[in-house]
Structure formats: C-alpha cells, structure tokens
C-alpha positions in Angstrom: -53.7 17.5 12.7 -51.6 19.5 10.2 -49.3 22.5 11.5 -51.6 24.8 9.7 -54.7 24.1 11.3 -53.0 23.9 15.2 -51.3 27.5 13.8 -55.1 28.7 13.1 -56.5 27.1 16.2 -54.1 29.5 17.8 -54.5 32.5 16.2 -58.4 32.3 16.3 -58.0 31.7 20.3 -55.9 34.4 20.5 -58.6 36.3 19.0 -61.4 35.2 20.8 -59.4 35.9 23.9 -59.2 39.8 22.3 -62.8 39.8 22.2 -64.1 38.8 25.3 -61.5 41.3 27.1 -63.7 44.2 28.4 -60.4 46.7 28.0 -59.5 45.9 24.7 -63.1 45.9 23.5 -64.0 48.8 24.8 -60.9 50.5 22.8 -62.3 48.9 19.4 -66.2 49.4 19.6 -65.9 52.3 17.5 -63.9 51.0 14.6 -64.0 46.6 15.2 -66.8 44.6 13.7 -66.9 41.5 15.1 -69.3 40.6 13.0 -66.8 40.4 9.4 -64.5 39.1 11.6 -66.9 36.0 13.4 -67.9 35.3 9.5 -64.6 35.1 8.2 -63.7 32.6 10.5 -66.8 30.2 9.6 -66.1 30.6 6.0 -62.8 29.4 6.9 -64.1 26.5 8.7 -66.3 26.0 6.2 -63.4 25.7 3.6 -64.9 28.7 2.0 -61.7 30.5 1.8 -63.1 33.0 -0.9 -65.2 34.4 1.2 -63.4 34.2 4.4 -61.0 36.8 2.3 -63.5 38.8 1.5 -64.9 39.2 5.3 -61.6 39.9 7.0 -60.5 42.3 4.1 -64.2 43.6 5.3 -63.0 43.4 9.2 -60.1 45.1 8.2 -61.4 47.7 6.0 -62.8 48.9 9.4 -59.5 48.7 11.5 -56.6 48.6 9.2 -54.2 47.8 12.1 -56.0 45.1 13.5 -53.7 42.4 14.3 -56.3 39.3 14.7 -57.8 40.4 11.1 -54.7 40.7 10.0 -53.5 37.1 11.9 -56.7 35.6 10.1 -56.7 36.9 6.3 -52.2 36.0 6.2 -53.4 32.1 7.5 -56.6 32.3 5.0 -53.7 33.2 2.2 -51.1 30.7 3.3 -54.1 27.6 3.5 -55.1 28.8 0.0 -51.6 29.0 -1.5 -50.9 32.9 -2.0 -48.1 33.0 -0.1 -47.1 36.2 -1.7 -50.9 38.1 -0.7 -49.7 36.5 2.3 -46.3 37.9 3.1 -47.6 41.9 2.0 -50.4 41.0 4.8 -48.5 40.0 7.3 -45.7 42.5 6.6 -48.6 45.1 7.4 -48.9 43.1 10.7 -45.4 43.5 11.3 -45.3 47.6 10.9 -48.0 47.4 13.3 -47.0 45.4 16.2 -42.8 44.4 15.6 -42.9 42.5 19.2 -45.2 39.8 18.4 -43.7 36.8 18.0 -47.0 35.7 16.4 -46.4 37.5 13.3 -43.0 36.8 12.7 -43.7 33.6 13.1 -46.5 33.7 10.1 -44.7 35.9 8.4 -41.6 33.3 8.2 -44.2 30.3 7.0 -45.3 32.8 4.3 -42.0 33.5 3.0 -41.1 29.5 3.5 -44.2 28.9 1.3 -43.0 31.2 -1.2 -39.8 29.3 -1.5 -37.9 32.4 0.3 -36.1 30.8 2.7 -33.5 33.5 3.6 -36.3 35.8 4.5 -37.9 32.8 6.3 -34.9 32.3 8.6 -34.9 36.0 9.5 -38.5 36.0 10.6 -37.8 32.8 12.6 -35.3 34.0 14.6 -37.1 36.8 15.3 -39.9 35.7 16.5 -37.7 33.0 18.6 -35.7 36.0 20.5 -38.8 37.4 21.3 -40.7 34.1 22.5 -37.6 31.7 22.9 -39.6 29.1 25.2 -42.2 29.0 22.3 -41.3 25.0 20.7 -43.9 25.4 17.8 -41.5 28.5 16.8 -38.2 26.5 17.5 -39.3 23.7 15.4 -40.4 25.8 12.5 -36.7 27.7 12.8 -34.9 24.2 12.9 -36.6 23.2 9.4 -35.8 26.3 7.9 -32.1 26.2 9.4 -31.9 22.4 7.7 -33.2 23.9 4.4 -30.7 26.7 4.6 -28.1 23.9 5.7 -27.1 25.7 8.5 -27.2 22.1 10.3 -25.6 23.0 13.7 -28.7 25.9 14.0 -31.3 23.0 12.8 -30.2 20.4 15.3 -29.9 22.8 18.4 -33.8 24.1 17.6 -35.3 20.7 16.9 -33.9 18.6 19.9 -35.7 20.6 22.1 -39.0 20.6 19.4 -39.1 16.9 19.2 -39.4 16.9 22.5 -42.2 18.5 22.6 -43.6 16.6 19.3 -42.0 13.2 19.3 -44.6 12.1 16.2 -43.8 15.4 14.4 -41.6 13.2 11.4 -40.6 16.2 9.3 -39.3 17.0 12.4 -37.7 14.7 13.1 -36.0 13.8 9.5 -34.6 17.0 9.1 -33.0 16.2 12.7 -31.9 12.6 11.3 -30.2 14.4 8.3 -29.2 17.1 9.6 -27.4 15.1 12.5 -26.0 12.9 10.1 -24.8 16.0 8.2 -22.7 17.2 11.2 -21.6 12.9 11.6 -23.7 12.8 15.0 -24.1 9.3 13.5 -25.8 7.8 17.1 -28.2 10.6 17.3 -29.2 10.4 13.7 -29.4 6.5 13.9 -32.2 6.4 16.6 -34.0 9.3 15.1 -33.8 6.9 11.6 -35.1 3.9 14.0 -37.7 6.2 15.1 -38.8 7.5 12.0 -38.6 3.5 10.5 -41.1 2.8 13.6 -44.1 4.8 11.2 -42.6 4.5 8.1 -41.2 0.7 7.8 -41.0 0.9 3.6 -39.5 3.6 3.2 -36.1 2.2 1.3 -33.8 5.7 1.7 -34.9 5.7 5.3 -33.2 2.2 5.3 -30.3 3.0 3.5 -29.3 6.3 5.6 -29.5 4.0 8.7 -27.4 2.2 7.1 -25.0 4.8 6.5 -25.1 6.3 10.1 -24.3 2.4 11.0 -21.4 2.4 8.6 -20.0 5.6 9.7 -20.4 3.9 13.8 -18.2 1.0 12.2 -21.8 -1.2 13.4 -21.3 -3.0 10.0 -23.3 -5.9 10.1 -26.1 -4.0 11.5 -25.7 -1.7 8.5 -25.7 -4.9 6.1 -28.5 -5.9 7.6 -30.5 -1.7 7.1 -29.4 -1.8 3.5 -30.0 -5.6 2.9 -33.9 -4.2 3.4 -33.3 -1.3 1.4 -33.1 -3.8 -1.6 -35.5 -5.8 -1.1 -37.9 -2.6 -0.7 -36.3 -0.9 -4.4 -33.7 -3.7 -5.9 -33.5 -0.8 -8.8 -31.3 1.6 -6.9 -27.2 1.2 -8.1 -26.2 3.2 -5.3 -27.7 0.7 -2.7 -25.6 -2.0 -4.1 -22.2 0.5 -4.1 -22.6 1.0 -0.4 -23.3 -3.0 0.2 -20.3 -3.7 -1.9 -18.2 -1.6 0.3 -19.7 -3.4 3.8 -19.1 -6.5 2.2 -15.8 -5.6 1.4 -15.3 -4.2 5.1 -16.5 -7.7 5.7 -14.2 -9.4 3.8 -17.0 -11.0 1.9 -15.3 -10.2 -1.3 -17.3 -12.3 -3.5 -20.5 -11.0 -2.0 -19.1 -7.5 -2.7 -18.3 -8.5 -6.2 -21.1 -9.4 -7.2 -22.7 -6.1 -5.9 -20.5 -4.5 -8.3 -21.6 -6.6 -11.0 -25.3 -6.0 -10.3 -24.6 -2.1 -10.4 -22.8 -2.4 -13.5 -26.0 -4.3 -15.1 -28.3 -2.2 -14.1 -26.7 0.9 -15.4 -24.4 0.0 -17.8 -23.5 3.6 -19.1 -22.9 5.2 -15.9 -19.3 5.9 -15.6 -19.3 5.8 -11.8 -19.7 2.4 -11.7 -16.8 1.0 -13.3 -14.6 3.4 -11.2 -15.4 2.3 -7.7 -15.3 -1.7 -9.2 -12.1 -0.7 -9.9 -11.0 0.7 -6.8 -12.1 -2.6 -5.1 -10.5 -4.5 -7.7 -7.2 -3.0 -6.8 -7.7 -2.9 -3.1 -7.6 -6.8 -3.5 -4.8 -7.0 -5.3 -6.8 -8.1 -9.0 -4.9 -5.1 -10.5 -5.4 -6.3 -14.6 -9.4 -7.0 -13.7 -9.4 -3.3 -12.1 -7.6 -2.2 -15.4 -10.0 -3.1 -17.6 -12.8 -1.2 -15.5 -10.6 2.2 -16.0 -10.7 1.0 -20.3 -14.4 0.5 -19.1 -15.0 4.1 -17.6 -12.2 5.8 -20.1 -14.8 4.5 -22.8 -17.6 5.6 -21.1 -16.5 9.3 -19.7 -13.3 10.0 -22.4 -9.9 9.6 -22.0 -9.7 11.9 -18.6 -6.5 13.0 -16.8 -7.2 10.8 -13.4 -8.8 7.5 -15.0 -5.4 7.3 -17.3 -3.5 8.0 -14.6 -5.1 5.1 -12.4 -5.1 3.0 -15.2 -1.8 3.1 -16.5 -0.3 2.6 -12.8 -2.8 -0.5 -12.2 -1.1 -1.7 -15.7 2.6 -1.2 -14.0 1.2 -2.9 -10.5 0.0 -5.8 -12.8 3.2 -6.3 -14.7 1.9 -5.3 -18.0 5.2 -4.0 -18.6 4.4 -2.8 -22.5 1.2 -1.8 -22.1 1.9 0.1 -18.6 4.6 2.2 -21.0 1.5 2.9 -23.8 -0.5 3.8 -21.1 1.9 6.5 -19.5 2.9 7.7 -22.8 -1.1 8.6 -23.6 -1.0 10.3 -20.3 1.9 12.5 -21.1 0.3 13.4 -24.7 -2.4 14.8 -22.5 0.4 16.8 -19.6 4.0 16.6 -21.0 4.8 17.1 -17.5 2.2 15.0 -15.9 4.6 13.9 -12.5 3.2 10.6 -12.2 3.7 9.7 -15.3 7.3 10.8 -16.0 8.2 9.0 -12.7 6.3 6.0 -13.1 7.5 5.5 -16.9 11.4 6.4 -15.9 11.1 3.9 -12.9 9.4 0.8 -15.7 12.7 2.0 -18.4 15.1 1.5 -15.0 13.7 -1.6 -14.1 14.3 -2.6 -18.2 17.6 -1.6 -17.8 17.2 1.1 -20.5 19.0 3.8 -18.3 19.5 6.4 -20.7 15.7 6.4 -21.3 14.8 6.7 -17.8 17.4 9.4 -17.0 16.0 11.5 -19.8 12.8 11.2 -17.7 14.2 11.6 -14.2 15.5 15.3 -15.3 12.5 16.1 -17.1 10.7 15.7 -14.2 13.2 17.5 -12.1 13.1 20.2 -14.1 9.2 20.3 -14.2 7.3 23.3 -12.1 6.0 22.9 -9.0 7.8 19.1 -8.5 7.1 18.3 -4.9 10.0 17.9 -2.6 9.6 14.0 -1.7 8.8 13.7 -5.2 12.2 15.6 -6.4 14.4 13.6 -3.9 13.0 10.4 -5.1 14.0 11.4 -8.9 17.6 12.6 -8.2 18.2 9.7 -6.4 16.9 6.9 -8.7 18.3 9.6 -11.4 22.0 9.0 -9.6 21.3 5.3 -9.3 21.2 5.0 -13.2 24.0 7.2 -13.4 25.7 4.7 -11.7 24.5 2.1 -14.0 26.4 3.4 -17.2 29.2 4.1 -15.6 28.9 7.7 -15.2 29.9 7.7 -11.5 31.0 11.4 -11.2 27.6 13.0 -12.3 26.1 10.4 -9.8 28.4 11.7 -6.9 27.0 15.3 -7.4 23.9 14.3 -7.4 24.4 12.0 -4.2 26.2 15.2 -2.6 22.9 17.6 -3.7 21.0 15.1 -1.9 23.4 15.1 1.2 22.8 18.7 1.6 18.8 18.5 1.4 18.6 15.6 3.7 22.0 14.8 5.3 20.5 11.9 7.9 19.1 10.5 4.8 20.8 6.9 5.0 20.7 5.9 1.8 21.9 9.1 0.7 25.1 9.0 2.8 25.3 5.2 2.0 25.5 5.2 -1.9 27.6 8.2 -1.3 30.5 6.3 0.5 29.6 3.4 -2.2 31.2 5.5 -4.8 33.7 6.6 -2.5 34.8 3.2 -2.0 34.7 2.3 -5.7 36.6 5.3 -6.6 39.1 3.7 -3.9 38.7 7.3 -1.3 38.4 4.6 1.5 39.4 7.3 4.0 36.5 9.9 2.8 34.2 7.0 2.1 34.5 5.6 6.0 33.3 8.8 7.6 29.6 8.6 4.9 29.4 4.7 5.9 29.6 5.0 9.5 26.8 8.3 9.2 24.3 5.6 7.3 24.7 3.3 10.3 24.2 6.1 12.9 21.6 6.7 10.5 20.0 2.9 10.7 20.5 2.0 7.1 18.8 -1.5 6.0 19.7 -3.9 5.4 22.2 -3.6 7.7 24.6 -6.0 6.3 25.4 -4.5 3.3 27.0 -1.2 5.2 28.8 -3.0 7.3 30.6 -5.9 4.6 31.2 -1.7 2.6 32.9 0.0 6.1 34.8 -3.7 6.6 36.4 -3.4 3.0 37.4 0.0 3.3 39.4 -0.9 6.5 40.7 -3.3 5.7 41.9 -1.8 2.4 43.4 0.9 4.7 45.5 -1.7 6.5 43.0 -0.6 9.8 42.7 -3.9 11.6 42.1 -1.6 15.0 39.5 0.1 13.6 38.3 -3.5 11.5 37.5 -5.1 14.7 35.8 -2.5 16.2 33.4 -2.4 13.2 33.0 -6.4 13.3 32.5 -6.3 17.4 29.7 -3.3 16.3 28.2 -5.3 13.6 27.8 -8.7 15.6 26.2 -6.0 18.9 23.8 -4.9 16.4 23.0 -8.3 14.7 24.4 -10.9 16.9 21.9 -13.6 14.9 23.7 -13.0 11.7 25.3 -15.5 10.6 27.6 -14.0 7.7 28.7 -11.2 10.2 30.5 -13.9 11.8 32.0 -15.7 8.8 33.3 -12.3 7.9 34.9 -11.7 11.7 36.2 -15.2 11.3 37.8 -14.8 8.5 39.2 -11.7 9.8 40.4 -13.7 13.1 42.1 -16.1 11.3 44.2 -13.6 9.1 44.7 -12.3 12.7 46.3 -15.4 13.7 43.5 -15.8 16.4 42.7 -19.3 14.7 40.6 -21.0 17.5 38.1 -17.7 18.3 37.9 -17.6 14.3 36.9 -21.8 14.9 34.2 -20.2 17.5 32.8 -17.6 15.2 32.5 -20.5 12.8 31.1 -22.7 15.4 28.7 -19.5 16.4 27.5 -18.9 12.6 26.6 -22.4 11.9 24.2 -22.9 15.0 22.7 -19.8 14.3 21.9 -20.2 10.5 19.3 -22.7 8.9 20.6 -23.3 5.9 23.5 -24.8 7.3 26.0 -23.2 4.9 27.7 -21.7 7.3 28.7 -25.1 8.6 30.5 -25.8 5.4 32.5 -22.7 5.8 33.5 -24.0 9.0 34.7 -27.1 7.3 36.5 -25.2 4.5 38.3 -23.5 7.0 39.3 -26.7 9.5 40.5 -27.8 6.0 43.0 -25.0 5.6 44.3 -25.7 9.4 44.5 -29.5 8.6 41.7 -30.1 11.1 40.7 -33.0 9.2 38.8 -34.8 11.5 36.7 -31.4 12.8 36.0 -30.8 9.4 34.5 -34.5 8.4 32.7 -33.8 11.1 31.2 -30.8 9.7 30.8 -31.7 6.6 29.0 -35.0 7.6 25.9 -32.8 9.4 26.1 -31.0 6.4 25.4 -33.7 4.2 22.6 -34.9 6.2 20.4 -31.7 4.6 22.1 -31.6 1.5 22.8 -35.3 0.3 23.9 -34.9 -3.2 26.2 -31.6 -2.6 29.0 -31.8 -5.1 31.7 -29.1 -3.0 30.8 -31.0 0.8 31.5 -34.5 -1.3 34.5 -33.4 -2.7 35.5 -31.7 0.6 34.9 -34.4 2.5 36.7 -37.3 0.3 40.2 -35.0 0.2 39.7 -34.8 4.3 39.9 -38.6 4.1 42.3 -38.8 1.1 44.6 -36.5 3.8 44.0 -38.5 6.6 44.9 -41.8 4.8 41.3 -43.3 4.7 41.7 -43.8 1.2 38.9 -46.8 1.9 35.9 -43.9 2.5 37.9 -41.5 0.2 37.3 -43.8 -3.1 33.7 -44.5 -1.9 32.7 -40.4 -1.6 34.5 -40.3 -4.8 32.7 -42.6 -6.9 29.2 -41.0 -5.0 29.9 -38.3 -6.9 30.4 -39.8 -9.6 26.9 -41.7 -9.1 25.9 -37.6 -8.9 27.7 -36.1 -11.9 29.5 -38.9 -14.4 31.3 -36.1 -16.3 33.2 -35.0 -13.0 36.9 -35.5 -14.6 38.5 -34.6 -11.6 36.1 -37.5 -9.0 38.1 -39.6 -11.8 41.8 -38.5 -11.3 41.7 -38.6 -7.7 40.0 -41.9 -7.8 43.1 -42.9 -9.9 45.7 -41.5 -7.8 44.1 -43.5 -4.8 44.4 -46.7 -6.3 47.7 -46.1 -7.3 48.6 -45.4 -3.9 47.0 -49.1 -3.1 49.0 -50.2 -5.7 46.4 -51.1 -8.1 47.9 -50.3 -10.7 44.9 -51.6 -13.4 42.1 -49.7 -11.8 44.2 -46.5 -11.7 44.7 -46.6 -15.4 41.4 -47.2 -16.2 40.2 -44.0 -14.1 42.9 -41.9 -15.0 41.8 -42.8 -18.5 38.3 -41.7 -18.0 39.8 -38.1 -16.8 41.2 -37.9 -20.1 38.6 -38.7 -22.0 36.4 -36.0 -20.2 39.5 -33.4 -20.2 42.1 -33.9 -22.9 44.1 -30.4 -21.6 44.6 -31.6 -18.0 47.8 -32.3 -17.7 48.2 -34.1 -14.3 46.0 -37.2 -15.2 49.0 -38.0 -18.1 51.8 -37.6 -15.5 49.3 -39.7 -13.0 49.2 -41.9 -15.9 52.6 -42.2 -16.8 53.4 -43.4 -13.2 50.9 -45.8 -13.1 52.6 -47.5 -16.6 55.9 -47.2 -14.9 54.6 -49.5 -12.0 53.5 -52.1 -13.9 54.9 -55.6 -13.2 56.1 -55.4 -16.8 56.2 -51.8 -17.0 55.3 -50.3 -20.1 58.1 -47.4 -21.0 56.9 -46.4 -24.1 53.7 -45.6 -22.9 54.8 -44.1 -20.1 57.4 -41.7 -22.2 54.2 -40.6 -24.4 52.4 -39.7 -21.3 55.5 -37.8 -19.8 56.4 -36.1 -22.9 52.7 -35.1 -23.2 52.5 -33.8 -19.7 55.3 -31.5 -20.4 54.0 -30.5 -23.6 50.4 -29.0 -21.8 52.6 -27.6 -19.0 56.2 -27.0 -19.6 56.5 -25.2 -16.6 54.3 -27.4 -13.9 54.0 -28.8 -10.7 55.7 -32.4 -11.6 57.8 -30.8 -14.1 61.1 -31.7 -13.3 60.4 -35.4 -12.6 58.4 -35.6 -15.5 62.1 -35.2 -17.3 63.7 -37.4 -14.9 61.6 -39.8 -15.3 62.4 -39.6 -18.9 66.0 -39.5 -18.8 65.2 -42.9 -16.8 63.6 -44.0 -19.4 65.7 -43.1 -22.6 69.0 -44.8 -20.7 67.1 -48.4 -21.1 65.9 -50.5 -24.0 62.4 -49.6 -25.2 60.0 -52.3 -23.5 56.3 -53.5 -24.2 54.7 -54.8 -22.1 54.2 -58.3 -22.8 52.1 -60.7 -21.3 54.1 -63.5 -19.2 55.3 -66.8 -20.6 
C-alpha cells in the first residue's frame, strides 16, 4: 500500500470519527452536509477524482473552515497531481486550525510534490514538534532532510521511522545514503544489505555497498559487492575505477590494470580516465607509462596547469632528463612563476652540472610571491650549494648564514656552514658550527666528524682530537673507518700498539675486509712483518688477484729474507698484470741477491722495456753486469752513465760514479765466453 492511500485511510478515519461524535455534530448540523462530504469520498474510491473535487468544494462551500473537507479535497489534489490547488487548500486548513499536526503534515507533502522542498521541511517540522511520537511524520521529515542534504536531521528522523516500517525502501535508502553521507559506513552497509534483500539487481545498490565496504577497509568483501555490480551493468567506467583501486589495495596490480584499460576502452574521450591510470601508474613506480596517460589526458582536456605539472615531474621521476626540462619549460610559459616548476627545472640543471642555469632559477623562485617557507629554505640552500660549485664560496656563506638565522638547529645548515669555514682555513670559527650539526644529529654522521677531526688537528688540538674520536667511536662504535682514522691518530701519538688494536677492532667489524689491509700497511711501517703477512694472507683469501695485498705481501717477505715466497707473489702478479714494470725490477733485484746473475738481467730487462725513464732498473742492471763471472764493464758503464743521466741527483747516486771511476781505472772488458 502506497503512503498516499495509508495518508487518506487516515484522514477519512479521522473524519468518520468527527461524524459519529454527538458534540461535534451537534455544532455542524446547521452548516455540515455529510452528504457532499460521504460522496466525495466514494468518488475518490471510485478513482473519480473529478468529481470527488467537485463534492468536497460542494462540502466546503457549506463550511468553509471545515478541516475534514479541507483534509479530503488537499489529498484528492495531491493523488491527482495539483500540488499547487493543493498547497492554497491546505494553507486555508492551516489559518484555520495551526495545531494540527495533520495539516502540516499534508501541507509539507504538497509543497514536496511541488518540488518546494524548503517549504516542505518547514511544514515537517512543524507538524513533528506538535506530534513528535508521530513516525509516519518523522519519516516523511527524514526524506525531506536527505533531499535538502541536511543528512545528520535525515538520519536522526528515519532510525526511529524504519523502525516502525522496516519494508518502507525509500526509507530506508535515503538512510543508506544519507549514513554513508555522514561515513556511518556500518550503518549504511546493512541498510545496503537490506535494501539488496528486495532489490538483488539493482547494480548502484551493489556498488555503494561496495563503497561503504571500502571505506570499512572490508576490501575483499567490497571486491566481491562491485564484482556483481559488473556483471549486473559491465557498461559503467566508474565501476571499474573503484575495482581498480581495491585491486590495487590488493596488490593485484595486473587485475587493477586491466580495469584501467577496460575504462579507457569503453570511454575513450573521457579525460578522467587517463588521469587516475596515471596516478596508479606512478603509485607503482611505472612513471614513463603514467607519463604518457598525462600526454593522453593533456590531449583530451588541453594543456591545463595541474596535468603539466604532474606530467613534467613523472618525466623527471622517470629520468627523461630532456624531455622532463621541455615539459617544465611549457609549464612556465603558462606561470613564469609556477613554484614547482622553477624548482624542479633548477634541481634537473644542478644535477647536469649547469650551475649558473639553475642558480638563475633558484632566485627566481626566491624572489617569486607567496614562496612557501619550506619551499624558500630548500631553494637558498640548493641555491648556496651551487654557489659552492663555481667557486663562489662567499655569496654561498651568506646565504648558509640567512639560513642559520631562520633555522639555526637546522644540521645541514650549520654543517655546510663550518664546511666553508674549514675550506676558507677559519678552523677555530668552523669547530664551534661542526660540533652544533652533531648536537644537531647530522647524517651521515661520518662525514662531520672526519670535517671537526681535520680542523683539530689543523689546530695542533690533539686534546680536543681525541675527545672527538672517543665521541665518534660512542656514537658509532660499528664504524669501521672511525677507527682507522683514531688509529692513525694513535700512532702519530706514539701509542703504537692501541693504534694495532683499533686496526685489529676495524677489521673484525667491517665486511669488506679493507680495513684488514690497512692494518697490514700499517704493521708494515712498524716492521711488523710477520703480523702483517698475516693480514694480508686473510685478505687475500676474499680478494685473490689484489695487485696492492700482492705487492704488500711479497716486500713483507722480500724484508724478511724469504726471497723463495717473495719471487713467487711476484711473478703472481705478473700472471695478473704482465705490464707491471716494477713485479719485474724487484724480481731482478731478488735474484741478484741469490746470485743469479742471468735471470736478474733478463727481468731487469723486461722493466726497461715496459719503463725506459726508471732509472733504478739501469743501476740494478749495471750491478748485475758487474757480477758477472766475466764481468761485462762496458755494459755496465752504459747502464751507470745512464742511471745518472735520468737522475743526477738519486738515491744510488754517488756509487753510480764510484762504480765508474772503478771502472774507467781498468782496461775495457767484453765479456767473452771461456776457452
């Protein structure tokens, strides 16, 4: 039964009840006739609603003020859609009786039906603070309260009026929505569910349960509400939007794609589209595919502010480098002091190393209106960083010092400040700006502490050097170069065997095992010879063919005397790189000292022949001539004289001469082969 007819049910009890009181028939004998009246209300029942008119405009011809003709001929005019003969009725009603909830009540339908909803909402409310127990009256003011989407006022009326009429479904969707509205998601999910119960093919129904679920984070039920939704209307794009973002929730990102890709097919013109493929394009990282859906929608919409903007950035993100810069450019043809643009094309010049281009941008866009403050701090200080970059230190100081005063716990402020300090050799001023960015935990941490290191130690501070190492290895005790660095600084300290245990420290702690050839580079330079071949031998086992460990490890046992495993690591490196003069002289100075004479020549030859200029090898060379059983003097003077011709003022110098002076007070002698 329709609200209409349960409305006129009501109003003709109401009258009937009127007309069998004694009282209130005795007052209207003179002027009621029942008769208009009684045959009004069978031509309504009749569906005869021209002449139902006519007999209560008859009925009330006799009794202007009667309310139940009155009631009758407004419901007779609403059922035959006049609303407006309907709302002058019923206003009549109202003059006459003000407190009856009744007529409000009508009188709000009427101005509903005649699409006057303010005036509708007025009457409701009325007639609901005069009867506020009356549901049919609550649920009519919660309709009108969604219609006027005053939600909060439709939801608190129609809880109460569903109630009352749980099968009432206008009822109860404009409680769905209007709950959704106000993202009471579990409310408006079950009154979806309910709804769903009488109207199972109803594919919005289906997709705004689907929502509700979304918004309750129940995504697979909400797959599963707009999976239906599709099957019941596959033509809708925004159905597949919405499943392309569950699917993405999902991380079923080819299932999302494709939903994209259906969307686009089916409306291939609508701009929309492209731009949210794009957004889940670039939340996945495929930056040059979401790109080309910006071109897509740019083509589609016109070249507008925000889908340049987003396009030229995805451009930059993907590494399109000269297209990115086009793209920026376009954008500041359409705002010559579009932020994002001017930052993002000064940051892609910095990065080409084209400094003077990007600084020209940096105080552009400092100079712009309305710059936001983050946005500012960031230009000044990539602006300072180029600064730095062509030399221009001093502009790049002020601006580190503007930056100070906006921010001073900034630590990368106060660190590049005592950077320049400590390039500009103010190691006193720069101390006090270092030790703020470490207060100030500066990352990466190394990097402020090898700069506040150098500037005390350039102050001759070793008090205040140590302190900062001890600090350093506190705050980093894994860190293996920290304690290199405080080795090194033990040893120059004279504290040679804690320096050993920083080394010992720094190569347990760090993977690549580099730090275990320091160690042996530094047994090596306190003739620990033995402690460092045994470094260098654990080195070698994760980095076999290491040219610097091989040529450390065969001097440790050319000092030592092993010449045996000296001439064997030399001639592995060899194996590693032929050209290696060097593997070659040493290899003939140890076979000189094993007095084989032969094989020294021949190696000391090769280092010739790969180094003309080094000067050694012919001294080296001249020896081994000399020790010949039939020395060869000649040769040998050639190889003298042309030692001290490539260095007159060398290491072997003056017994290069002596040797020959030697040789100039003998005959000249060949050597011959024996008789």
């Amino acid at each position: 039964m329709n609200n209409v007819n349960i409305k006129f049910i009501f109003v003709i009890s109401f009258v009937f009840v009127s007309a069998f009181n004694p009282l209130y028939a005795k007052k209207q004998e003179v002027l009621f006739s029942p008769i208009f009246l009684n045959e009004g209300i069978r031509n309504y029942k009749d569906r005869d609603l021209q002449n139902a008119v006519f007999s209560f405009n008859k009925s009330l011809s006799l009794n202007s003020s009667d309310i139940s003709g009155l009631l009758l001929l407004g419901q007779v005019y609403i059922k035959d859609g006049k609303p407006d003969l309907a709302v002058k009725t019923l206003q009549v009603a109202g003059k006459f009786h003000p407190k009856d909830a009744l007529v409000h009540y009508l009188l709000g339908i009427a101005y509903e039906k005649n699409k006057q909803i303010r005036e509708a909402l007025a009457e409701y409310r009325t007639a609901i603070e005069i009867e506020p127990e009356n549901i049919l009256i609550r649920a009519a003011l919660g309709n009108i309260c969604f219609l006027s989407e005053d939600y909060k006022c439709a939801v608190d009326n129609l809880e109460n009026a569903i109630l009352a009429y749980p099968l009432h479904l206008r009822s109860k969707l404009a409680l769905a929505f209007s709950c959704h509205h106000l993202k009471k998601y579990a409310l408006a999910k079950e009154q979806y569910r309910s709804i769903l119960d009488y109207l199972p093919d109803n594919a919005v129904l289906w997709y705004n349960l689907a929502k509700s679920e979304i918004a309750l984070g129940e995504l697979d039920d909400a797959k599963q509400s707009i999976d239906r939704s599709i099957v019941l209307d596959d033509s809708v794009v925004e159905f597949y939007l919405d499943r392309a973002q569950i699917n993405y929730k999902l991380s079923k990102f080819e299932d999302a794609d494709n939903d994209y890709l259906t969307a686009l097919r089916l409306e291939p013109v609508n701009p929309v589209i492209p731009v949210e493929y794009a957004g889940f394009l670039w939340k996945t990282g495929a930056y040059l595919k979401a790109a080309d859906q910006y071109k897509m929608a740019i083509e589609l919409q016109g070249d507008e502010l925000d889908l340049l903007v987003n396009r030229a950035y995805l451009l930059q993100l993907a590494r399109q480098y000269p297209e990115a810069i086009f793209m920026w450019n376009e954008v500041l043809d359409k705002d010559n002091e579009n932020q994002y643009a001017l930052f993002n094309l000064a940051i892609l010049y910095q990065e080409k190393e084209e400094y003077e281009d990007a600084i020209n941008l940096y105080k552009k866009l400092i100079s712009t209106k309305n710059v936001s403050k983050e946005t500012g701090l960031d230009a000044k200080y990539n602006l300072a960083f180029c600064l730095q970059k062509i030399q221009n230190s001093s502009e790049a100081k002020i601006i580190y010092s503007e930056l100070i005063k906006e921010e001073p716990e900034n630590s990368n402020f106060l660190y590049e400040y005592g950077n320049i300090l400590t390039k500009e050799k103010n190691y006193k001023e720069a101390v006090n700006y270092l030790k703020k960015a470490i207060e100030q935990k500066y990352e990466p941490l190394k990097i402020v502490y090898q700069l506040l290191a150098n500037a005390y130690e350039n102050l001759n501070d070793s008090e205040n050097l140590k302190i900062v190492y001890k600090e350093w290895l506190n705050a980093d005790k894994d860190n293996a170069d920290a304690r290199i660095a405080y080795a090194k600084f033990l040893a120059r300290s004279g504290a040679t065997q804690e320096a050993v245990e920083q080394y010992r420290v720094a190569a347990a702690l760090d993977n690549t095992s580099s730090s275990r050839f320091k160690l042996a580079q530094f047994l090596m330079e306190q003739k620990d010879f033995y402690g460092a071949i045994g470094q260098l031998h654990e080195y070698l086992k994760s980095s076999l063919n290491d040219l610097n460990a091989l040529i450390l490890l065969a001097n440790a046992f050319q000092e030592l005397g092993i010449n045996e495993q000296s001439i064997n690591t030399y001639k592995k490196i060899i194996s590693i790189q032929p050209d290696n003069s060097l593997a070659y002289f040493n290899l003939g100075l140890l076979y000189q000292q094993g007095k084989k004479s032969e094989e020294a020549q021949n190696y000391l030859l090769k280092a010739i022949e790969l180094n003309e200029n080094y000067a050694p090898a012919y001294y080296a060379l001249g020896l081994s001539y000399m020790a010949l059983e039939a020395p060869d003097n000649n040769k040998a003077k050639e190889l003298f004289e042309k030692y001290l011709q490539l260095d007159p003022g060398g290491e072997y110098k003056d017994k290069a001469e002596a040797f020959l002076k030697e040789i100039l007070s003998k005959p000249m002698t060949v050597n011959q082969p024996k008789v």
